[in-house]
N, C-alpha and C positions, 0 to 999 in steps of 0.2 A: 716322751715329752714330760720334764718336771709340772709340780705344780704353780708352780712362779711363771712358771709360758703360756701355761692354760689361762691363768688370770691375765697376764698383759693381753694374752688373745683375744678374751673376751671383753674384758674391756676396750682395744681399738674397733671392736665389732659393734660395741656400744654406742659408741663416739661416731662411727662411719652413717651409723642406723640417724642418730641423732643428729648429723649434717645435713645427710640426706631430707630428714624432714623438715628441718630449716631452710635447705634451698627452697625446697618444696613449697612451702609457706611464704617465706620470703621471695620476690621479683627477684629475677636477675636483675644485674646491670642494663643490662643489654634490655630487657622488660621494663624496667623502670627507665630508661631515656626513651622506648618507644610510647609509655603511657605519657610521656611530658613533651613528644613529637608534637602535638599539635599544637601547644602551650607556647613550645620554644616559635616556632612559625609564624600567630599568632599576629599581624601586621599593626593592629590598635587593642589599646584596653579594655573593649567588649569583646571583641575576637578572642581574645584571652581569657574575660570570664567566661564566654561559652564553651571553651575547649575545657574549663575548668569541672561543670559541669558533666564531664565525660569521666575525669581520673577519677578511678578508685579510690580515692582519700582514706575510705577506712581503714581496707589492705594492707596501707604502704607505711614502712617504716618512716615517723617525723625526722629520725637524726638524718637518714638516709636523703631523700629528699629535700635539709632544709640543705646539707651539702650542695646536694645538687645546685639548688635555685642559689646559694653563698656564690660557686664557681660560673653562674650564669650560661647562657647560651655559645656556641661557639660561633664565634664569627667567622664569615669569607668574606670573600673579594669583596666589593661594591665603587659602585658609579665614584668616579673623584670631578673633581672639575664644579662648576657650577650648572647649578639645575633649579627649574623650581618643583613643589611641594604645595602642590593645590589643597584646599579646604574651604570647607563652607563653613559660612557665619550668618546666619540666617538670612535675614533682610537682606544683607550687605550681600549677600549672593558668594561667586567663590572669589577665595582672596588668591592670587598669585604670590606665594613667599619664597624668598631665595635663601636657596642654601649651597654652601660653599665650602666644597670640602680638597683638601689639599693633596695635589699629586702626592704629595710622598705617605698619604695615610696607609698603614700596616694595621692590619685588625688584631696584629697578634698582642697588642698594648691598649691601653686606653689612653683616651687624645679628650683633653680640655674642650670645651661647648661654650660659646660666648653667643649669646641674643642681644642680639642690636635691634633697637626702635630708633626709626627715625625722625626727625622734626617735620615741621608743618602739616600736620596729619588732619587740620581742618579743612584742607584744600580740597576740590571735588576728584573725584577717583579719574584717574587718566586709562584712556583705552590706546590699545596698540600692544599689549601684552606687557606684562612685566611690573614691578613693584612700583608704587606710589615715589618713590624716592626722592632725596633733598642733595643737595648740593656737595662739593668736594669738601673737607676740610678747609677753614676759610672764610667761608661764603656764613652769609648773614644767614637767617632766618626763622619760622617758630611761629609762635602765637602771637599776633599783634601786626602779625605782615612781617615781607621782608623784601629783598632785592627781587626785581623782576626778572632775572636769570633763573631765581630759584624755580617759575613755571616751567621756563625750559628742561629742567633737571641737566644739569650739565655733568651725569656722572654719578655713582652712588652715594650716600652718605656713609662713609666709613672713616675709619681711624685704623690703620695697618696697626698687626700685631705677630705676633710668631705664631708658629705653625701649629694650629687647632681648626676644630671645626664651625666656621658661624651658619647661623639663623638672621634672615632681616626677615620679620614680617613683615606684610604690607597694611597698611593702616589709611584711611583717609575720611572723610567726613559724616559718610554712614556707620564707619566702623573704626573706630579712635580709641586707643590701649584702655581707654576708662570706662569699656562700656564691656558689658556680660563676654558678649561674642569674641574680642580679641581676649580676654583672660581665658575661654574658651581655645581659640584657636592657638595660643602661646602654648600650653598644655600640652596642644595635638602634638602639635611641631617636636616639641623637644620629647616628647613619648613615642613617636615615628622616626626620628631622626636614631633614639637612642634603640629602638630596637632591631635597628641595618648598621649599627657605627659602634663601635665598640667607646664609646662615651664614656671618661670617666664622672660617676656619679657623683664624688666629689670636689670635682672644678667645673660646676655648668651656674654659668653665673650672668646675671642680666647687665645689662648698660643701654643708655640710648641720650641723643643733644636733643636738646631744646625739649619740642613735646615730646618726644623721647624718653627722653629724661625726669616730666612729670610722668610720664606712664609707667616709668619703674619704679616709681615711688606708692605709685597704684597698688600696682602687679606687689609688691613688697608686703604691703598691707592687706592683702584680698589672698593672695596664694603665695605664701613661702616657703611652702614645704620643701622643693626643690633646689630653692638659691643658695649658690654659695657665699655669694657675694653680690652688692647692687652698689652702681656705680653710675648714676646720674651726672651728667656733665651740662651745664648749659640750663638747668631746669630751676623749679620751684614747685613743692610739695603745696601750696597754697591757692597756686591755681585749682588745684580742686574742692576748692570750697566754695568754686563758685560751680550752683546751682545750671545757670544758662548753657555750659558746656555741654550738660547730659551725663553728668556721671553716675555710674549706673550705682545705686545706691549711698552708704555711707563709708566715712576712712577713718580709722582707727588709728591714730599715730604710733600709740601708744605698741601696736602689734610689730612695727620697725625694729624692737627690741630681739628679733627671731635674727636678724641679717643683718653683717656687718657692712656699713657704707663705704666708700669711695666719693665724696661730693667735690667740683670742678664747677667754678664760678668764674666770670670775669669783671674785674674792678670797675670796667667802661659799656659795661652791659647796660642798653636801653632798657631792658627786658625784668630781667632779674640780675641785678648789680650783687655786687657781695655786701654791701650794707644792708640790702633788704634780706640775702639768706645765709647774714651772720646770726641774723636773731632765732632761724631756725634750728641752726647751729649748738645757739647754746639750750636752747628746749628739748632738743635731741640727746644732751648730754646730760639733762638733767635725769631725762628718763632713763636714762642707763643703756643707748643707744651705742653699739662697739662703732666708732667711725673715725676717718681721717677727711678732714678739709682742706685743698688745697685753693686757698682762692690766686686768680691770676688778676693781679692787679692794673695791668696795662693791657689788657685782653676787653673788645666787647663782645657781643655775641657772635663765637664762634670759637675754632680750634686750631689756632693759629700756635699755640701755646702745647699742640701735642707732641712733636721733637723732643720736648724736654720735658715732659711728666709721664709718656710713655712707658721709663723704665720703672719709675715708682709704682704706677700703676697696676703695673704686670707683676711686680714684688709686693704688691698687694694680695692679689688674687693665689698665690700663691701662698702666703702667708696666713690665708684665711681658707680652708678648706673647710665644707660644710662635716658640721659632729650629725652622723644620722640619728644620733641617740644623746640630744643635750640633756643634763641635767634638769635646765631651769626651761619653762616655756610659760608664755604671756599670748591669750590671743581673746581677742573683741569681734563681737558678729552679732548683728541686728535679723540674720535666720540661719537655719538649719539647711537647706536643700542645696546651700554653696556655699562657699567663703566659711567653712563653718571647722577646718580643721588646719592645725598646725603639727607637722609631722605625726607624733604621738600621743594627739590630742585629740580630740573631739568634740565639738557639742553637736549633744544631741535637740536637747528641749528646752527652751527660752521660759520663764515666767520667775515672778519672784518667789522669794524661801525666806521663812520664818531666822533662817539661819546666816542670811545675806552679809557679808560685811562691805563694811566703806569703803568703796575703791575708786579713790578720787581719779573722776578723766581728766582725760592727757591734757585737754586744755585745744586752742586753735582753734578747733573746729567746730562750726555749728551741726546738730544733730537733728533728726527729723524723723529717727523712729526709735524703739526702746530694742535693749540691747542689752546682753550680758557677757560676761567674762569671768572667763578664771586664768590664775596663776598658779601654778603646781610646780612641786619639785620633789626631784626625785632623790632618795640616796639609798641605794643597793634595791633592798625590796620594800621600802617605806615611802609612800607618796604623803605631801603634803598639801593639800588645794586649796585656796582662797579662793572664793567666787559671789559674783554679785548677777545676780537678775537671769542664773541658769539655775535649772531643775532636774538638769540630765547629764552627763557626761563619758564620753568613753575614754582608757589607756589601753592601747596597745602597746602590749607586751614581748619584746626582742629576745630571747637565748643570748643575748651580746652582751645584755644589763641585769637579765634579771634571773638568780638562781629558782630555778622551777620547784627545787627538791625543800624549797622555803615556804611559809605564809608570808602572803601579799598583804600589806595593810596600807589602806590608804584614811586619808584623816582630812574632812573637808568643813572648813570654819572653826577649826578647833573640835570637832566632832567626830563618831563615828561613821565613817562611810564607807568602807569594805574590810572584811578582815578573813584569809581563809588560804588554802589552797588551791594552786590553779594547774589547772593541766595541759600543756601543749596538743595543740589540734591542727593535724596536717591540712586540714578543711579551711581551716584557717589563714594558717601560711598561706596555703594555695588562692587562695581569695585578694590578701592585699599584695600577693606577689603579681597576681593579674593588676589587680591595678596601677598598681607603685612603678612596676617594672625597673625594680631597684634592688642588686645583688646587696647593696650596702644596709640597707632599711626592711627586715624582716620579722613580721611578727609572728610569734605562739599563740597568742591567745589576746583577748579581750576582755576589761575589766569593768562594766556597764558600773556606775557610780548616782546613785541618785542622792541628791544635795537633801541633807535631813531639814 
């Protein structure tokens, strides 16, 4: 045996020792999907942070696992047809919500998510099983009364659309899209619905007529992290400024700037006419709100007029897929313990700062408790933050936006407020991956920012 054979030899002996100890060290595959069995199983977002709890986080390689959580769970079969989707909302007791999913759904794809709210939702809760629901396309009704058919429910309140998955929660006088509990139960839904359905993350987008339709304007303002799109038909963003409905807390218009519209108005609306939400219209555009109006001029309250906006519609929602990782974000919140994040955003702590800038409100609405905001943006690894009347703030951190092997600096009022290296932490990922329950939306790490 030359000496050139003895060195290849010893070296592949090398190399074999040195696999070895890496398997060794490293989980298999086959280890690593079994440590993320219970995670993938996992039926709600505390069921998942408790399995979360269990993985070795230390152990386990981040590239390895953020792959994993990138590629998501595998889907099989599931229930098609309609069914409902029970949940409770405190007071309101449990809600009956339907969901509707279409014979020919294949898990091997992702299939579009549409939530539909429907009108008259201050009506009292109907017994006999089954959703609160409003009338066929058509039919009158909403806030201020409508046709006495509509008690009957003659049929569901929908709008046909092509083959995806919907959501109609049910809503009614204790429990109406504007109050804690339905922003809560909206949440459940489309977090349970997406962890049996292979859901695409980036077409799950809200709509709803009449009160509906205000309560997407809610839901828009209070939790947008998930929308792709919001498409209010039949509504007015103004009815929630009035106090007597019970809306649970304050509305920030100004936070619509996260989600692109769809607004559907009718010229002969007793209700909300298009002259009264043209002027919303152009407020909305002032704020730098991405949206399309289409008002129907010879339409009153109702969806007589969907035949032929339908296609535009649907060329909407398509047109607008949500960015998990925008650039620019804009978000307002009177507390911390909800309403308090937009995707990659956070606040944490409410109070004023020596460093506060003038961030004139949106205007419209009356306020009734004190509130802070920031505006950040992002370009590669440099954050920029405006902020008024916060003292805390988080950024989460994606591998999709941000090179890890860089300093982070972030700069808030013209100031310094973080500047450094940060380290991807599987403990981490695995954390907003239980929450988020979102292959598209995945963080490394966390940038806790206090306002100088």
């Amino acid at each position: 045996m030359t000496h050139r054979t003895l060195r290849r030899a010893a070296v592949m002996a090398a190399l074999t020792i040195a696999l070895a100890r890496s398997a060794a060290q490293e989980p298999s595959d086959a280890a690593l999907d079994k440590a993320l069995d219970s995670f993938w199983k996992a039926d709600s977002a505390p069921k998942a942070l408790k399995s979360v709890e269990k993985i070795p986080a230390a152990s386990l390689d981040f590239d390895r696992v953020y792959a994993r959580l990138k590629a998501g769970r595998v889907y099989g079969k599931a229930k098609t047809g309609e069914f409902y989707a029970r949940s409770s909302a405190g007071v309101a007791g449990v809600l009956e919500n339907r969901v509707d999913v279409p014979a020919e759904y294949d898990p091997s794809h992702k299939w579009p998510l549409r939530v539909q709210l429907h009108g008259g939702v201050n009506r009292p809760r109907e017994t006999g099983g089954g959703p609160d629901i409003e009338g066929e396309p058509g039919q009158t009704g909403g806030r201020g009364g409508g046709a006495p058919s509509l008690a009957r429910r003659q049929g569901p309140n929908r709008i046909a659309g092509e083959p995806q998955i919907y959501l109609y929660p049910q809503g009614f006088a204790e429990a109406q899209w504007w109050q804690a509990s339905q922003v809560e139960n909206v949440a459940k839904l489309v977090d349970q619905v997406s962890r049996r359905y292979n859901v695409d993350e980036s077409h799950i987008y809200l709509t709803g007529i009449s009160d509906g339709a205000t309560g997407a304007y809610y839901l828009a303002t209070r939790d947008a992290t998930r929308w792709s799109a919001v498409m209010p038909l039949n509504g007015s963003i103004l009815v929630l400024n009035n106090r007597e409905i019970g809306v649970d807390g304050e509305v920030y218009a100004n936070n619509l700037v996260n989600t692109p519209l769809y607004i559907v108005n009718g010229g002969r609306d007793p209700l909300y006419p298009v002259a009264h939400v043209q002027t919303h219209i152009e407020w909305f555009r002032k704020m730098g709100v991405t949206l399309q109006f289409s008002p129907q001029m010879n339409a009153g309250h109702d969806t007589s007029w969907w035949p032929g906006e339908r296609i535009l519609y649907e060329r909407f929602v398509h047109e607008h897929p949500r960015d998990p990782h925008p650039a620019r974000l804009s978000w307002e919140t009177e507390r911390t313990d909800r309403y308090n994040r937009v995707r990659w955003l956070v606040i944490d702590a409410l109070g004023a700062a020596t460093s506060d800038s003038a961030i004139p409100d949106a205007g419209y609405f009356t306020h009734h408790a004190v509130s802070g905001r920031v505006d950040v943006e992002r370009q590669g690894n440099t954050f920029e933050a405006t902020t008024r009347g916060v003292r805390q703030f988080r950024l989460l951190l994606s591998p999709d936006v941000v090179d890890f092997s860089r300093p982070v600096t972030v700069t808030v009022n013209g100031r310094p407020g973080f500047e450094g290296t940060v380290s991807k932490s599987t403990a981490t990922l695995l954390q907003w991956a239980a929450r988020d329950n979102d292959r598209t939306m995945l963080y490394a790490a966390e940038v806790v920012v206090k306002v100088p």
